[in-house]
N, C-alpha and C positions, 0 to 999 in steps of 0.2 A: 316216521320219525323226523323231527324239522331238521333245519342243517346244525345249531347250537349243541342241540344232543346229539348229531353224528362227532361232531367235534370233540365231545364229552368223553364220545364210547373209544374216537379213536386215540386221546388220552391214555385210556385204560390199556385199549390193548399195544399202545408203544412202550408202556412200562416192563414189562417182560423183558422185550428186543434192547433195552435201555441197559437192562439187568446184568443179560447176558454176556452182550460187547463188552461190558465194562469188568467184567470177573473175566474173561479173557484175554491169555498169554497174547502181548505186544501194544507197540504206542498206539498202532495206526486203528486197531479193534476200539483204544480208548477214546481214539477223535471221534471217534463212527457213534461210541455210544454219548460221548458229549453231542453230537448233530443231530441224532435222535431226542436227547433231554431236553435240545434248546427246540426241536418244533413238536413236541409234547407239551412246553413249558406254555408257547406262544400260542398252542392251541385256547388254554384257560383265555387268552385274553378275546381271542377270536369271539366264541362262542357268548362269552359278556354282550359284545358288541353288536354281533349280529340278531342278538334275542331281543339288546333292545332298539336297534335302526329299524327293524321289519317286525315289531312288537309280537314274537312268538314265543313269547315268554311264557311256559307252562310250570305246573306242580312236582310232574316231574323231574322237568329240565332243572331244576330250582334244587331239587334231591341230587342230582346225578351228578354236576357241575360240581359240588361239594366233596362229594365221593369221591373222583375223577380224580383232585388234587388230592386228598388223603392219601388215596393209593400212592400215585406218582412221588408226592412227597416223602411219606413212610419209608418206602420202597431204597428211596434214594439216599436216605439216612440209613436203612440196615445199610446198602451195600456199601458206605463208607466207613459204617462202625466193623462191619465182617473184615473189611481191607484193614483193621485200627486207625483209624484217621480222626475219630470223634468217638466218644468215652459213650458207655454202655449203658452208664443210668441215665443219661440224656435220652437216648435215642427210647427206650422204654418207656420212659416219662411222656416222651412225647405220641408213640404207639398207644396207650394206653390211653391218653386223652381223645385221641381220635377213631379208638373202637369205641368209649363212652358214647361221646357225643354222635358220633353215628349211627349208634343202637336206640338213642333219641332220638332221634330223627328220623329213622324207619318206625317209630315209637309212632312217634307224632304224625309221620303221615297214613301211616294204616286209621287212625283213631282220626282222620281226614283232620287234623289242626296243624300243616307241616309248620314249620320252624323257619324261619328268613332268617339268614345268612347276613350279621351281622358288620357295619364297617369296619371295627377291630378287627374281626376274622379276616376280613377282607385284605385287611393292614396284615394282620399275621402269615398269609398265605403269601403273601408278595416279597417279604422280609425273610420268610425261610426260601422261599425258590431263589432269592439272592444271596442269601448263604452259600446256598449248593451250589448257582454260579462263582463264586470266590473261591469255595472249598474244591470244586473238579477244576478251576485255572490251575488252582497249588498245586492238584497231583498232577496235570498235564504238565504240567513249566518244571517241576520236580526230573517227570520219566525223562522228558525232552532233554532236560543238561546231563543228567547220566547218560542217556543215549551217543550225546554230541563230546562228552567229556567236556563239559562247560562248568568254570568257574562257580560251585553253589554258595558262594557267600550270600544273596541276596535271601536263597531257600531257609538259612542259617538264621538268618536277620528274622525272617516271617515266623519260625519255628520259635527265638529268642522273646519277641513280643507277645507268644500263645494269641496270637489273633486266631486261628483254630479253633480255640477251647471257647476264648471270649465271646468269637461272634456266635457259637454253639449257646452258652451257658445266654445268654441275649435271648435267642431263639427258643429255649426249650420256659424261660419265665413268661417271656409274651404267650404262647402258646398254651402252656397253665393258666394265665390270667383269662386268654378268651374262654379256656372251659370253665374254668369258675363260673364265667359270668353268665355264660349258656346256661349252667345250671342253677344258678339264683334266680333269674329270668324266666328259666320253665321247672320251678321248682314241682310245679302243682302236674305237667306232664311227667316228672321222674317222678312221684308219691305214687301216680296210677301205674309206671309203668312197675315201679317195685310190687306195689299188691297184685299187679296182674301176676307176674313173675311168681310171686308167693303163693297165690291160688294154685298155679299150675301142678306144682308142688307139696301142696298141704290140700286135703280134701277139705270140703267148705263145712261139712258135718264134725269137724273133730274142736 
């Protein structure tokens, strides 16, 4: 496995340890699991770079990478919607588009025509990972002045603007718009994967 996909897989498996920390009783659980998000987060950029300085840029690496952030992303919006921090049809909305489009794209690469990972998606994925940095600062900078008995007019003020909801309700239309566009784009990939689907399901004699 080249070093991009080790980067990919260990992505994947920091999401869990991410998960964990962070639904765990105290501040200091919460920094550990922000430390883990941010070299999870930085791993996505790694493995970009290293696929293309030393050109090991594979079909799978090309699947996995994509995957990698779904997870991690997903993952990181349940665990702020489970906390109530971000509203529930967002976080759906945005789940939902990325089992679509990822049942595409294990579509499309069994049927050997995988799908490149478009520069909107690209946009998209960098825009939500900066979300989740803004959205775990609040709940850090939140625990910390209760912790210290500090002054929350400022928490007051963030809560007062819905910058929360705003930069959420931002994040979950860019994120529809890429899947639309995915699927206009391989319209003629989702037709076969739907008949294949229907075959499985309906004998070919009836």
């Amino acid at each position: 496995m080249t070093l991009p996909n080790q980067l990919s897989v260990l992505r994947i498996i920091l999401t869990p340890l991410f998960i964990v920390t962070y639904l765990m009783n105290g501040i200091w659980m919460n920094y550990l699991s922000f430390l883990i998000f941010f070299i999870a987060s930085i791993t996505d950029y790694y493995d970009g770079v290293l696929a293309r300085r030393y050109g090991v840029s594979t079909t799978w690496g090309r699947f996995l990478d994509p995957l990698a952030d779904k997870i991690l992303v997903s993952s990181a919006f349940i665990a702020f919607m489970v906390s109530g921090i971000v509203e529930v049809w967002m976080v759906i909305l945005i789940v939902v588009r990325d089992v679509i489009i990822t049942a595409l794209r294990s579509y499309a690469m069994y049927k050997n025509h995988p799908i490149v990972t478009s520069y909107l998606a690209k946009v998209k994925t960098f825009v939500q990972i900066g979300v989740l940095y803004f959205i775990f600062g609040f709940v850090l900078l939140e625990k910390t002045f209760v912790l210290n008995n500090r002054d929350l007019s400022i928490i007051d003020k963030i809560n007062s603007w819905n910058l929360i909801y705003l930069s959420m309700l931002f994040v979950t239309l860019l994120t529809l718009a890429t899947g639309v566009k995915y699927l206009v784009e391989n319209h003629s990939q989702l037709k076969n994967l739907a008949l294949d689907f229907y075959h499985v399901f309906v004998p070919s004699d009836l």
